[in-house]
C-alpha positions in Angstrom: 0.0 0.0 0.0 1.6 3.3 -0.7 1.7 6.6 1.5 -0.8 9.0 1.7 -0.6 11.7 -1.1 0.7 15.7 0.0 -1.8 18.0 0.1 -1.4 21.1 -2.4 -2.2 24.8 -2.0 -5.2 25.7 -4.2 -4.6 29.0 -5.8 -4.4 30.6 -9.1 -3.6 27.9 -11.7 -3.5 29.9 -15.1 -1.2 27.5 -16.7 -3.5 24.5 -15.9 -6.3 26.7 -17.1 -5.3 27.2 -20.3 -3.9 23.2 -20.4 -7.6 22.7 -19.6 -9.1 25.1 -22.1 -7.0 23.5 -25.3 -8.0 20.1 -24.4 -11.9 21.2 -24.4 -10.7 22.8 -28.2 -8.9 20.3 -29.8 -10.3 16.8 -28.5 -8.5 13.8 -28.6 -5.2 15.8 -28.2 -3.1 15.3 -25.1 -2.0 18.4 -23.1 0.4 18.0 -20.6 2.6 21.2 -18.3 6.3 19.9 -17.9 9.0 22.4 -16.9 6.2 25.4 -16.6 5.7 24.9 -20.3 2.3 23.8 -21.7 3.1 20.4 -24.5 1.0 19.3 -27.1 0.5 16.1 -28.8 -1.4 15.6 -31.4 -4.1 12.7 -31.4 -1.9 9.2 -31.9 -1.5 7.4 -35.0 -3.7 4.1 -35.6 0.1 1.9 -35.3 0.9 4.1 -32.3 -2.5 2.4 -30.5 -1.7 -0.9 -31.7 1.4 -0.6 -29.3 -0.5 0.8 -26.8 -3.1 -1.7 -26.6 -0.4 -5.0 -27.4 1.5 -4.0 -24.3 -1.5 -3.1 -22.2 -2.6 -6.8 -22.8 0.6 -8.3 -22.4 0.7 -6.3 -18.7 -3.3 -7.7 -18.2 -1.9 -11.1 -19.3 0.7 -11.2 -16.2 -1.8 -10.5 -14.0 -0.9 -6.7 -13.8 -4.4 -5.5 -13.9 -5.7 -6.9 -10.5 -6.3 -6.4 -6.8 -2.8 -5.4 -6.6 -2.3 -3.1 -9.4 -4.0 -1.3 -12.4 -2.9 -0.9 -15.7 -4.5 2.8 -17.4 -4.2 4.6 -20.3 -3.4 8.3 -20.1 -3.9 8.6 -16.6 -2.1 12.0 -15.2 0.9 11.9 -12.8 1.6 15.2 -10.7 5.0 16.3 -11.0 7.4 18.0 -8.4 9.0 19.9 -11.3 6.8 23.5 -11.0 3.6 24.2 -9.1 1.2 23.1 -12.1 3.1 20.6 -13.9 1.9 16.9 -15.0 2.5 14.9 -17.5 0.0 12.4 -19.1 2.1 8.9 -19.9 0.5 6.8 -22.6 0.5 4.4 -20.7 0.6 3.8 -16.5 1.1 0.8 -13.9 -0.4 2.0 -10.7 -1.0 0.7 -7.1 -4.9 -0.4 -7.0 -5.4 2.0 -4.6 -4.7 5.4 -6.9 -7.5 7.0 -6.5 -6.7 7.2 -3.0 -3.9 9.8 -4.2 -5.3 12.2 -6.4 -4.0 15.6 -6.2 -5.7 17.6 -8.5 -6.7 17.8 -12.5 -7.2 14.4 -12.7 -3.7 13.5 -11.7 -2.4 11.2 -9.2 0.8 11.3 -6.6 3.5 9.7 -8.3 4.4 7.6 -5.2 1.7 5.2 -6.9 3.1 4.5 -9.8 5.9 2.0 -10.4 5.8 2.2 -14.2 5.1 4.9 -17.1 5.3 4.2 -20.7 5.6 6.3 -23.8 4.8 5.4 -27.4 6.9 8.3 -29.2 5.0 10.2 -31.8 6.5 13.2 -33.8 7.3 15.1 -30.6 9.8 11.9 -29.9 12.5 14.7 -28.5 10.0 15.1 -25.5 9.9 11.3 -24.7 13.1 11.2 -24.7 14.5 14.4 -22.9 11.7 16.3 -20.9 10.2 13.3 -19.8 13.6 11.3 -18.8 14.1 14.4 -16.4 10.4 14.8 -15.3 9.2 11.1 -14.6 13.4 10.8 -12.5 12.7 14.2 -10.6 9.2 12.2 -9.4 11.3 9.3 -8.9 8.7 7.2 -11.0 10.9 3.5 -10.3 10.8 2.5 -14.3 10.4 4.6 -17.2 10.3 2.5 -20.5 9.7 4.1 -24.0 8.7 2.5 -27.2 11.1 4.9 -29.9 9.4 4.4 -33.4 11.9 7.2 -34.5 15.1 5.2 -34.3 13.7 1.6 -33.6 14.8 1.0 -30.2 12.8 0.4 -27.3 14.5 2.0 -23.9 14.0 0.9 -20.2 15.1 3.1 -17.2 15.2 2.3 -14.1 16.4 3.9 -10.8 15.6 7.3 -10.5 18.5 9.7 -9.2 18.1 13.4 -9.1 16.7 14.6 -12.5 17.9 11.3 -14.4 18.0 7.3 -14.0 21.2 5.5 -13.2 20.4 2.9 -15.7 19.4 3.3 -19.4 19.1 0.9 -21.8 18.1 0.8 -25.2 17.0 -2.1 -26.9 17.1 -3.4 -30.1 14.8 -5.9 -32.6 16.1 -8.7 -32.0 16.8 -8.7 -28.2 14.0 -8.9 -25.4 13.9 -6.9 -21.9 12.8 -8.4 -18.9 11.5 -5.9 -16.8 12.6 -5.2 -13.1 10.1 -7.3 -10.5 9.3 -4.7 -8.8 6.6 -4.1 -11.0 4.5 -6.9 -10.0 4.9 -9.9 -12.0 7.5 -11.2 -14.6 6.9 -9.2 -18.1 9.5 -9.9 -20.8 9.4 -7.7 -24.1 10.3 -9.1 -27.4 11.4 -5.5 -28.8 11.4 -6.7 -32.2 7.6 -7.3 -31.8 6.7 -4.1 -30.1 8.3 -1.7 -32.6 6.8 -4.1 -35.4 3.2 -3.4 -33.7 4.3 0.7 -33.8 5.8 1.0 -37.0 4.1 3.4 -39.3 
């Protein structure tokens, strides 16, 4: 069971505002406020869901989405980076009790996540930069992202400071087993994964 979530000071949120206000305007697009700065991603691509949804079964298929943990879609993680920042993984493996830790905007502490995972799109340079440094600064325990752009498939894992002490990509042909902690056993055939994603 994981610690209670820290409260927040409401106030003024004008950057969340205007997060909230392009989301109403452009749905299906993802809107997420990392470093101060408002990001947005365009709606994903029909190989980008086929990704999505392979690995969301293989986590479901390892028993992942139980009493114990829940697997979920672009569900919002409260960052410590800024007052109003989040970010909105593609994917999230959370303790069954999240909803127990919601701070605000729909997003959740991130002491209840133990995984995040990002299918990169065209904004691939945010996957793989502002997010390596937002998800380590929230000390989210592994980071794995599935990079269409170059064909790899990278795995992070232990958070130090605004990076992780281990990074490693992946190519087709090799296969990840992902750290325990997570739950259950889940290995990755990378060749398959990127296969799913590729455009």
């Amino acid at each position: 069971m994981s610690a209670a979530s820290v409260e927040r000071p409401h106030g003024d949120r004008p950057l969340t505002a205007e997060a909230n206000r392009l989301m109403d305007r452009n749905p299906g697009y993802r809107v997420e406020i990392i470093g101060g700065k408002i990001l947005v991603t365009p709606p994903p691509d029909g190989p980008h869901s086929e990704a999505l949804m392979d690995l969301a079964l293989l986590f479901g298929a390892a028993g992942l989405h139980s009493t114990e943990t829940r697997v979920l879609p672009g569900v919002g993680v409260w960052l410590p980076t800024g007052p109003e920042d989040y970010a909105i993984p593609d994917l999230a493996l959370v303790d069954a009790d999240y909803r127990d830790h919601c701070v605000e905007n729909n997003c959740y502490d991130p002491v209840c996540f133990r995984l995040v995972l990002e299918v990169t799109s065209t904004n691939w340079k945010t996957d793989l930069r502002d997010k390596v440094r937002a998800y380590a600064s929230a000390k989210l325990p592994v980071y794995v992202v599935v990079d269409r752009k170059h064909q790899r498939l990278h795995v992070l894992t232990d958070p130090a400071g605004d990076d992780y002490e281990n990074h490693r990509p992946y190519s087709p042909g090799e296969s990840v087993t992902l750290p325990r902690s997570i739950g259950a056993d889940v290995t990755l055939d990378v060749k398959d994964v990127l296969k799913a994603g590729r455009p």
